[in-house]
C-alpha positions in Angstrom: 0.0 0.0 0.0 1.2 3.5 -0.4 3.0 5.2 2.4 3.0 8.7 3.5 6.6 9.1 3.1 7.8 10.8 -0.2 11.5 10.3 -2.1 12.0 13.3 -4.4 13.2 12.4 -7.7 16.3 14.8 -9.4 14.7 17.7 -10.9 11.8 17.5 -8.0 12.8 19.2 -5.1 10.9 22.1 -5.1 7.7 20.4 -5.7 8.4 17.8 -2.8 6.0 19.6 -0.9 2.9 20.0 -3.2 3.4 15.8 -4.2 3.5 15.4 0.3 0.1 17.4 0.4 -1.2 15.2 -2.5 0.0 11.6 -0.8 -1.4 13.2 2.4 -4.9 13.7 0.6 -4.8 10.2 -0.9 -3.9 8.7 2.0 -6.5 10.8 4.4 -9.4 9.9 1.7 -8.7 6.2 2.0 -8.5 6.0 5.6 -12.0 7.8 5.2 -12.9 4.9 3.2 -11.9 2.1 5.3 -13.4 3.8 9.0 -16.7 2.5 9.2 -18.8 5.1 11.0 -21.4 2.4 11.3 -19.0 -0.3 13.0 -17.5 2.3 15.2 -21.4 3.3 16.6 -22.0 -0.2 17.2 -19.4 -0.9 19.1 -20.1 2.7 21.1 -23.5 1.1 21.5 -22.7 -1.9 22.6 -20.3 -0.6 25.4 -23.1 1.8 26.4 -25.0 -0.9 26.9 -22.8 -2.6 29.5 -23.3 -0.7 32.9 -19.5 -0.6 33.8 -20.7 1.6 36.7 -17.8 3.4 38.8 -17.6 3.5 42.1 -18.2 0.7 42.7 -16.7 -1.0 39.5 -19.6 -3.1 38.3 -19.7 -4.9 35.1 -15.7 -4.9 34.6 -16.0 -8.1 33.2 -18.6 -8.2 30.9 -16.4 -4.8 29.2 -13.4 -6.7 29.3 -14.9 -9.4 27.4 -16.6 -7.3 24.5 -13.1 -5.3 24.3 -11.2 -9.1 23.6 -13.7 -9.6 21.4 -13.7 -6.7 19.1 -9.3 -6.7 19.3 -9.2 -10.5 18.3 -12.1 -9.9 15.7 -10.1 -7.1 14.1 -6.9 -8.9 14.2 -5.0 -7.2 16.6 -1.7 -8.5 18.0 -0.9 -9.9 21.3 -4.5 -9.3 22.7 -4.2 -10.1 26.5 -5.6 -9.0 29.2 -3.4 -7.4 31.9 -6.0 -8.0 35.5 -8.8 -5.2 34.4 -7.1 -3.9 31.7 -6.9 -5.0 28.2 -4.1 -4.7 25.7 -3.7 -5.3 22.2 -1.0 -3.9 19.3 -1.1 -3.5 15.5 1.9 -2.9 13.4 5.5 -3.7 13.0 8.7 -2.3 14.8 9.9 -1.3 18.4 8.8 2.3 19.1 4.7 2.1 20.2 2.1 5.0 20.2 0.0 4.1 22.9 -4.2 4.8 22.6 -5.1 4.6 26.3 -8.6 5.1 27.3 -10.8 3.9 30.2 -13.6 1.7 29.9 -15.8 2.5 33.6 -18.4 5.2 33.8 -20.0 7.6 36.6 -23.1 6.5 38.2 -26.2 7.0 36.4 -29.1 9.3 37.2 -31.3 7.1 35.4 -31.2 3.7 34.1 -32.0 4.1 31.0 -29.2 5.7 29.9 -27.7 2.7 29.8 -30.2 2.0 27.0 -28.4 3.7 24.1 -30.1 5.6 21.3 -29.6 7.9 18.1 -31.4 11.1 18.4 -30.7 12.7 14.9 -26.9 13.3 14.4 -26.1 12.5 18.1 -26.1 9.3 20.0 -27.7 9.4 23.5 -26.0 7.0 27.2 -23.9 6.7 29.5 -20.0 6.6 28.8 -21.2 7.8 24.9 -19.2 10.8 25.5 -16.9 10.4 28.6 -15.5 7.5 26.5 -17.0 5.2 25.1 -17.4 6.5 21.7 -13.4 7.5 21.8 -12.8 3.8 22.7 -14.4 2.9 19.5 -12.7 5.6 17.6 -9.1 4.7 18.7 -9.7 0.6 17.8 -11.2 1.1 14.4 -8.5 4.1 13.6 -5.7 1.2 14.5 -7.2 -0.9 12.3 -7.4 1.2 9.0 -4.0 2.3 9.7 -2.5 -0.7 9.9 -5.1 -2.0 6.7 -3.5 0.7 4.6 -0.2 -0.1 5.4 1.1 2.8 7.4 2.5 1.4 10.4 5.6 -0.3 8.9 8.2 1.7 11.3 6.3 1.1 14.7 3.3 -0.3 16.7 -0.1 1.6 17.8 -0.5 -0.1 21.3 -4.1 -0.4 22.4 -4.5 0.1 26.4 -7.9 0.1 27.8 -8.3 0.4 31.3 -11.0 0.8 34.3 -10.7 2.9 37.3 -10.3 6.1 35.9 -12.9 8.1 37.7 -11.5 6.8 41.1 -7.9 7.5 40.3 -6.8 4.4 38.7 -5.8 1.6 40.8 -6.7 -1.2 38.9 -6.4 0.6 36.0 -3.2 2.9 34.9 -1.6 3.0 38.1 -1.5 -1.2 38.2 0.3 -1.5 34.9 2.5 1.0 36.0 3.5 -1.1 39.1 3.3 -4.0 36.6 5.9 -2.3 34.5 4.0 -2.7 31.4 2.8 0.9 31.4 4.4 2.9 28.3 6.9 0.6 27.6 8.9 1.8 24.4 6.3 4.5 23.9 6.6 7.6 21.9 3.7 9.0 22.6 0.0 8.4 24.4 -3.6 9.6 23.3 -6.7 9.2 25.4 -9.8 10.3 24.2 -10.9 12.2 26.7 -13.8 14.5 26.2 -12.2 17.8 25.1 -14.5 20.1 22.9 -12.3 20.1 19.8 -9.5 21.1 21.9 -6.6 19.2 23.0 -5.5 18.9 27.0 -1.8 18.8 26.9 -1.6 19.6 30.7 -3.4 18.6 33.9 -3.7 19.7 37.4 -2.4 17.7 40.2 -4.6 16.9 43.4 -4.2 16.8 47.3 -7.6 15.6 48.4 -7.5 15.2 52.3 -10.1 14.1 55.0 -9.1 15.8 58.1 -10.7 14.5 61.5 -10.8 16.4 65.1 -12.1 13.9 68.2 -13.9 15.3 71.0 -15.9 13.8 73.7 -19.7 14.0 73.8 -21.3 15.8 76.7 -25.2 17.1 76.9 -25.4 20.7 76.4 -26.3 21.7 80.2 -22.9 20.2 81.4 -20.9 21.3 78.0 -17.9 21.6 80.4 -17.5 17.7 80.8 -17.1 16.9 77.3 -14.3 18.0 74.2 -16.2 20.1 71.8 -14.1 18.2 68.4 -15.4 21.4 66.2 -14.0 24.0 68.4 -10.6 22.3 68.7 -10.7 22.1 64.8 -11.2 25.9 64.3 -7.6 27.0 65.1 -6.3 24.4 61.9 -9.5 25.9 59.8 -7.8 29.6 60.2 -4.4 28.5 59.0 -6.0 26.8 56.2 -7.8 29.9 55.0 -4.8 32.1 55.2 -2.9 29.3 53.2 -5.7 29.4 51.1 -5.8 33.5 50.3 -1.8 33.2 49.2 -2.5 29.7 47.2 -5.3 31.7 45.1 -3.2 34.2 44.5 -1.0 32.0 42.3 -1.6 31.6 38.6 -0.6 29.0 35.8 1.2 29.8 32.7 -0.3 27.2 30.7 -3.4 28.1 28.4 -7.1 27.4 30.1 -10.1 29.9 29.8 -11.8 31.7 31.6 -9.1 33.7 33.3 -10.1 32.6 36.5 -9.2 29.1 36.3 -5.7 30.2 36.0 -5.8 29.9 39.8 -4.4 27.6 41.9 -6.9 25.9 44.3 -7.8 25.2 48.1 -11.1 24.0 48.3 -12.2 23.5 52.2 -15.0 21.9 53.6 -16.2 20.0 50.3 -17.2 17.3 52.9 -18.2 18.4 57.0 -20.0 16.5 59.0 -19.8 15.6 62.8 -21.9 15.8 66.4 -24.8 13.8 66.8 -27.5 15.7 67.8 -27.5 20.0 68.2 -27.8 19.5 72.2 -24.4 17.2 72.2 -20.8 18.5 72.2 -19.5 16.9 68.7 -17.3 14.0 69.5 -15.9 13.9 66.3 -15.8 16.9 63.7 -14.3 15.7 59.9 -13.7 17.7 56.5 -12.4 17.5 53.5 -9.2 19.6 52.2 -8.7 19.4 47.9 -5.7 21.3 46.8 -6.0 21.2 43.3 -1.8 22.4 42.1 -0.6 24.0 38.9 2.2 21.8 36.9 4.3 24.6 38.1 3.6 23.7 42.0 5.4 20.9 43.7 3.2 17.9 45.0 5.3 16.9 47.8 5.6 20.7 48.9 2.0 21.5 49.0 1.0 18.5 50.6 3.3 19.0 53.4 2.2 23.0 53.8 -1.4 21.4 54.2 0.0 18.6 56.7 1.3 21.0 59.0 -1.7 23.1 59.1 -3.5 19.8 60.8 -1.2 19.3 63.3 -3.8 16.8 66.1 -5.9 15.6 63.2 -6.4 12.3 61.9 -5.4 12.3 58.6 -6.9 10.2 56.0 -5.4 10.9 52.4 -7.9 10.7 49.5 -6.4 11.8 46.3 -2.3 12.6 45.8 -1.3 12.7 42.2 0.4 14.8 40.8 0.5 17.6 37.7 1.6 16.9 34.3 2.6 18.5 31.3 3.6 18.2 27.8 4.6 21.2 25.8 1.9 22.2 22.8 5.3 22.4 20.5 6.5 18.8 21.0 6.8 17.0 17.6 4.0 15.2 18.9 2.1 17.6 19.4 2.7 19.6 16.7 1.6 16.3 14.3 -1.7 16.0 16.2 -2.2 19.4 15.9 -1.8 19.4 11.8 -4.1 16.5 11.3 -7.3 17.9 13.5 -6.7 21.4 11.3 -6.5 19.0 8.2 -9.5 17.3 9.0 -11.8 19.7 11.0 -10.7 22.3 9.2 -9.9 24.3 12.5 -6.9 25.3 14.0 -5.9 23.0 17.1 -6.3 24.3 20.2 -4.3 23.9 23.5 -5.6 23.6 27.4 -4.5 22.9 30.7 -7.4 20.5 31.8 -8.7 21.7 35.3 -8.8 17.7 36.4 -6.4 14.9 36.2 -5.9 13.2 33.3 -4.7 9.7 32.8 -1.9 11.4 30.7 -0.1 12.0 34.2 1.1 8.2 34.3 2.8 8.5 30.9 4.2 11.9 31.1 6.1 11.2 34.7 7.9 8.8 32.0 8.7 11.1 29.9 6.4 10.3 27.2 4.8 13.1 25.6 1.1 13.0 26.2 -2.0 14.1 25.0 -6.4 14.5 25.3 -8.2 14.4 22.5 -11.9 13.3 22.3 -15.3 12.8 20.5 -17.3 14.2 23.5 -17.8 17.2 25.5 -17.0 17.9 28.7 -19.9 19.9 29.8 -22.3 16.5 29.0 -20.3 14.3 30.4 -21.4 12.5 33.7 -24.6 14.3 33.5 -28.5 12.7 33.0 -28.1 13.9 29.0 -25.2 12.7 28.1 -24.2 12.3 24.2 -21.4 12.1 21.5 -21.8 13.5 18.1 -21.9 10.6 15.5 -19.8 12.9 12.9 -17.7 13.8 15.8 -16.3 9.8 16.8 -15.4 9.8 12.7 -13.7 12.8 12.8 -11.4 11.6 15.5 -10.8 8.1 14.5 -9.8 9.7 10.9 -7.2 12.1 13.0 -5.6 9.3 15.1 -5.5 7.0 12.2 -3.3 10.1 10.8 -1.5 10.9 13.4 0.0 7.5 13.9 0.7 7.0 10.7 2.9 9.9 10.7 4.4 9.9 13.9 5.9 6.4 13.2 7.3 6.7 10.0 8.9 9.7 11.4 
């Protein structure tokens, strides 16, 4: 099949360009060709359709079984399943572009959305947009790639995990103890769902739940107890003038509004304590989540929020840290042609203001990037949906991408 690469001939130099545009074009329209939007919105359906529910991790094994299904059905290479997670390749050669994406959903608001359905140009359920539909994209778009014939100088690795919305651990973070994690990789994708923009950066978290113990006493004889809420109140001082300089702090990567620039101390997410309003509290607990820049330091941070809890128990929820790739890494800059080439708009770059599975690849040093069907503002909400045109669109771009970043 015909490759992307190009080999002037004498005499051709100067129109070495225009013949790379036209093998581009060729290339792009077969890829079109062989990326069946109707295959890809079955298999979105069919996911949908498995309730993959997370917390508390239902279903796991009834997505891990349609995902071996559809890798061995398309022919992929070394399809095995790695505990939760299943893994698959396509292509020839060392260096592997990984497309990682998670398989587990947010609790529904209403059954039915496990029900999936087409609604003119947009398909309807849960996981549809936050990713479902991207899962579908990235298989099929490793398929026609390697179809065509364009993965003759490396390997699309196929990673699909669960977990994700609780941080990973039998997900992500277990290959990464495993050592399987972004082994040889180049580069990572996961389809997150980014609006036509793409998340090269994330925000680190410090999610604590802080607890104060007291000693229950009825009101009339207050004096024999240990109010836990009062002795908490010095702590919940320091924490709000830690909080005042933290806000004041500002990232340089891109994310809009201008607010969101902001570093983050969010306090009392969570309170709760006391037993009745004529008790001293016994026991007063609340949440802490520091949300930290890519410029901030983890293990900082989460010590300046330690010390500020000095008699509490301390029960750590969330510690992961920031991440970053730069929007002018070759990667990046690759990705970036190929969504203007087929969206026909220029590419976009954001911090995301969560975390971002990208985190586990980029501590390796492997340039990663979001790019997805969906939209964030739908996802995990009772109205969730993908456009159809959208999961295409993609598939088509990491298909490209791929194909280009491994010849290269």
């Amino acid at each position: 099949m015909a490759s992307l690469a190009v080999v002037p001939t004498v005499g051709q130099e100067g129109n070495t360009h225009d013949v790379e545009t036209h093998n581009s074009q060729q290339v792009s329209s077969r890829l079109r060709e062989r990326l069946s939007e109707e295959a890809m919105l079955d298999l979105t359906k069919r996911l949908i359709a498995i309730p993959s529910e997370n917390p508390p991790g239902n279903h796991y094994e009834e997505c891990v079984g349609t995902l071996l299904d559809e890798l061995v059905r398309l022919g992929f290479d070394d399809v095995r399943r790695e505990g939760a997670c299943v893994l698959g390749s396509v292509g020839t050669g060392a260096r592997i572009l990984y497309f990682s994406g998670h398989y587990d959903v947010v609790p529904v608001q209403n059954r039915d959305q496990f029900q999936p359905r087409v609604q003119g140009a947009n398909l309807f359920g849960r996981g549809s947009s936050d990713m479902k539909s991207g899962l579908a994209a990235m298989i099929h778009a490793a398929a026609a790639a390697r179809d065509e014939g364009l993965l003759t100088s490396g390997r699309i690795g196929i990673v699909l995990v669960p977990d994700e919305e609780t941080a990973g651990p039998r997900g992500s973070r277990d290959l990464d103890a495993r050592g399987v994690l972004g082994k040889d990789g180049i580069g990572m994708f996961t389809p997150e769902p980014t609006g036509g923009i793409v998340w090269n950066a994330n925000r680190g978290a410090i999610t604590l739940r802080a607890t104060m113990r007291g000693k229950p006493a009825h009101v009339g004889r207050q004096f024999e107890g240990v109010n836990a809420f009062e002795q908490a109140l010095p702590a919940m001082v320091r924490l709000a003038e830690i909080k005042k300089e933290v806000e004041l702090r500002e990232t340089q990567y891109n994310i809009a509004p201008a607010a969101a620039r902001k570093s983050i101390l969010l306090l009392g997410g969570r309170s709760e304590g006391g037993t009745n309003f004529n008790v001293t509290p016994d026991r007063f607990s609340f949440t802490i989540d520091r949300r930290i820049n890519p410029e901030e330091n983890l293990e900082e941070e989460a010590q300046r929020v330690r010390d500020a809890l000095e008699g509490f128990e301390i029960e750590t929820l969330q510690h992961e840290a920031a991440a970053a790739t730069p929007e002018g890494d070759p990667l990046g800059r690759v990705l970036s042609r190929h969504i203007t080439s087929v969206t026909g708009k220029e590419a976009a770059f954001e911090m995301c203001p969560g975390l971002l599975e990208t985190r586990f690849y980029a501590a390796r040093g492997i340039p990663a990037f979001a790019y997805g069907p969906g939209l964030l503002t739908v996802s995990h909400g009772p109205n969730e949906f993908v456009s159809i045109r959208n999961i295409a669109q993609c598939a088509l771009i990491y298909a490209l991408t791929a194909a280009e970043a491994l010849r290269q």
